[in-house]
C-alpha positions, 0 to 999 in steps of 0.5 A: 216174849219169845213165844210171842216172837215165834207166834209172830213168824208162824204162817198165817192159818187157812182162811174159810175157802171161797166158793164163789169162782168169780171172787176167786178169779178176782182176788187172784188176780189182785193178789199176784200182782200185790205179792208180786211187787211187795216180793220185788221191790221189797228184794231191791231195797235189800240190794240197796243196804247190801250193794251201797258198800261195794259201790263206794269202795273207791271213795273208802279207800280214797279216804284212808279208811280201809285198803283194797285188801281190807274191803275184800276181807270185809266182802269174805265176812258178808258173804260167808255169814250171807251165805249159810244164813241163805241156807238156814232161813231157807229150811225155816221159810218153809214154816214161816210168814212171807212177809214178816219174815223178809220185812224184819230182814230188811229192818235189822239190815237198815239199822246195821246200815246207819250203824256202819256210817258212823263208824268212824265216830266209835272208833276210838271208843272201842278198843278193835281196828275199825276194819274188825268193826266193819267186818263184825257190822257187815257180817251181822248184815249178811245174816238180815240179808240172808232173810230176803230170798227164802221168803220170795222162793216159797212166795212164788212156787206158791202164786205162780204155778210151775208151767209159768213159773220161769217167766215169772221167777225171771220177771221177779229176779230182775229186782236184783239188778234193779237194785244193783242199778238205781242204788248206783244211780242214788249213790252217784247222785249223792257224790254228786252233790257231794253228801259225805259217803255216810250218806251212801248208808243212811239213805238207803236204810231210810228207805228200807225201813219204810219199805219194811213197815209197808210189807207189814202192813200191805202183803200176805202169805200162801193163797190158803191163808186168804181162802183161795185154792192151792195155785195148781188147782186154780189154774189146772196146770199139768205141770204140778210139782211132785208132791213129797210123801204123806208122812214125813217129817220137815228134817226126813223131807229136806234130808231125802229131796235136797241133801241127798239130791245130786242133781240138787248138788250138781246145780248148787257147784255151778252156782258157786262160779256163776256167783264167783263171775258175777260178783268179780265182774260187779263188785269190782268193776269200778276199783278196775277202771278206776285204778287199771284204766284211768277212769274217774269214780263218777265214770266208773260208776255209770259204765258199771251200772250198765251190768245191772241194766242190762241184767234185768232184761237179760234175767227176763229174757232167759225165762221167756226163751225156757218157757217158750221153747224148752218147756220151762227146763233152764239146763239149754238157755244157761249153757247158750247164756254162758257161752256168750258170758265167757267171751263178753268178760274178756272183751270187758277187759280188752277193750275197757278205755277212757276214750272208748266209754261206750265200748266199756258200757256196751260190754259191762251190759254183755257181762250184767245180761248173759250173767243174770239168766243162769244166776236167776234159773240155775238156782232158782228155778231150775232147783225147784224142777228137780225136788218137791214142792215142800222143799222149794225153799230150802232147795234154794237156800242150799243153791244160794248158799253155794252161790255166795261161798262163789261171791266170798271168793270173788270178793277175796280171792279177785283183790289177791289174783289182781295182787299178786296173781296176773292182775285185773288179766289173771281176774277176768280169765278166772272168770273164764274158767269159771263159765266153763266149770258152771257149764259142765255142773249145768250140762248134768241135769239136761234129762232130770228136769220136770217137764209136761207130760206133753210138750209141743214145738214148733220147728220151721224147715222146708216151708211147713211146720213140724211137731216134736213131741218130747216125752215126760221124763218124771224125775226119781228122788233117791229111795223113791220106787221106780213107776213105769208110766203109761 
């Protein structure tokens, strides 16, 4: 039985290579885009049966059923589970099938969703608290949910080519506010019709358990499994990744190109406060209106989901603006992005006010937009410029790890500074401080990302234009011989 298990997770073998160009360019095509919005809509739902918790929490607590401490407890639990299994299913996604991997992810955390809605009905059955049931429930979650980005990592570096990749992993990562945004649009709208915050869970576990037989049944693995060409060959992109060396073994690989890469490190330490802003902006932001500015839940919600929102073009634009006019290298667009992110938190928490609604909206949108171009790059695409191809995962489930130690802070330590530590004030100025900390991490890399051998910009002065050409700086792993380059 569990061999059969094992056989089902293994990639899909190499398909007879296609000879024929004109079919080659035609499935290509058609499968980019079906991998493509299988990676991202399936991504969503995993927003859906993770995020539905922390947009409820003013209606939890209403309700007597946890404290405000409690959930933050219940926050540290996911993301702490959530961010070690990133890291764990990152070094297995390597070696495993895209899309049974992410849809049996999203299936198990769809049945963990309808059991954490009827737990009021076992509490008295169980001899625990039903806040030590919620946090063992949540925390089994963040492992089904730990199953999600791995998968999409290998599935990118393996149809996008590295000279579009930023744009495209940008274009991808705006599932994560898409669904941050509708699943606080549908839980509005169950609250409206006043459904019983069970149904917050069993909605969207519905969802992903259609989503995940679809996957099943609908996407693929790498394009060798389909019998096209690797994507840089395809393409023939100059900005191919360097290859690891013949030879090696998956532990002496992940070991050499991502435990002992200290720019992998440096991004890895940003990326726990990039998380810690986005997660004590987001997973916060309604109890703060609701309880520090008198907002009702209905009107916390949708000032709030106005930070998902904007994130999805914010994430975008940030790719566009690497690719366009630093070559692909992220480490100048996220320095710009959390400048301004720094300064939009504490206009967040100045100007928030009933009577000024939109203000609120419009600043919730300033945090959602500068947020989401460091979270998508910095550890994402970024991490994947400064190792190897075969690493790209386990690169990212070490980034993505770090980032949720950031969100199991936020998740505790924002409920304990709002306590006992300058209240929701002593919240958004650490976060402040978090900006800049991510900042100096981020500034490190500024000469070890991989970038063309040629790179071409266009600067405007005095009525023509200039070319600057930018040399290629090839990035050398620790134990790696120095090359000089002609």
């Amino acid at each position: 039985m569990f061999a059969k298990i094992v056989t089902w997770f293994k990639p899909l073998p190499d398909a007879e290579p296609l000879t024929d160009e004109q079919e080659i360019k035609r499935l290509y095509r058609s499968w980019r885009i079906k991998m493509f919005f299988s990676m991202y809509f399936g991504y969503a739902l995993f927003y859906f049966t993770r995020k539905n918790l922390d947009i409820i929490k003013p209606e939890l607590i209403g309700n007597g059923l946890f404290t405000k401490e409690q959930l933050g407890t219940i926050g540290l639990v996911i993301y702490l589970i959530y961010g070690i299994g990133k890291f764990v299913s990152g070094m297995l996604a390597d070696k495993c099938n895209i899309r049974v991997f992410m849809a049996v992810g999203l299936f198990a955390s769809s049945l963990i969703n309808i059991a954490f809605a009827f737990l009021p009905q076992v509490q008295g059955i169980l001899p625990v608290s039903i806040t030590a049931m919620a946090a063992f429930l949540w925390g089994l979650n963040g492992a089904a949910q730990s199953m999600g980005f791995p998968p999409v990592a290998k599935g990118l570096v393996h149809w996008f080519s590295p000279s579009e990749r930023a744009t495209k992993w940008t274009l991808w990562s705006s599932s994560h506010t898409f669904g941050a945004f509708f699943v606080a649009q549908l839980i509005s709208l169950l609250a409206w019709l006043k459904c019983g915050w069970q149904m917050s869970f069993i909605v969207p576990a519905i969802m992903g358990i259609l989503y995940s037989i679809f996957m099943i049944c609908y996407m693929t693995d790498t394009p060798k499994s389909v019998g096209l060409p690797a994507i840089e060959v395809y393409r023939k992109d100059t900005v191919a990744p360097v290859k690891s060396k013949i030879g090696m073994t998956r532990w002496e690989i992940i070991v050499t190109y991502v435990l002992k890469n200290p720019f992998l490190w440096a991004l890895a330490i940003s990326y726990i406060f990039i998380y810690y802003v986005r997660f004590a902006t987001l997973d916060w932001a309604t109890t703060f209106l609701v309880e520090d500015r008198g907002f009702s839940m209905a009107m916390a919600a949708s000032a709030a989901s106005a930070m998902p929102f904007l994130g999805m073009p914010g994430g975008i634009v940030a790719g566009y603006l690497a690719d366009k006019w630093f070559g692909g290298r992220c480490t100048q667009i996220n320095l710009i992005y959390l400048a301004i992110l720094a300064a939009s938190c504490w206009g967040f928490y100045k100007l928030a006010a009933v009577d000024a609604f939109w203000i609120t909206a419009i600043f919730a949108a300033f945090i959602g937009f500068f947020v989401d171009g460091p979270q998508n790059l910095a550890g994402g695409v970024q991490a994947t410029r400064v190792t190897v191809q075969d690493a790209a995962s386990a690169a990212c489930g070490l980034t993505g790890m770090c980032g949720y130690f950031g969100a199991m802070l936020a998740s505790k330590g924002a409920a304990y500074i709002s306590e006992h530590h300058g209240g929701w004030r002593g919240v958004y100025i650490s976060c402040i401080i978090a900006c800049v900390i991510a900042g100096l991490c981020i500034a490190t890399t500024w000469k070890k990302e991989q970038t063309p051998t040629k790179l071409r910009i266009k600067i405007s002065g005095k009525r023509r234009m200039r070319r600057a050409y930018l040399k290629f700086e090839k990035f050398v792993f620790p134990g790696d011989k120095k090359k000089k380059q002609k």
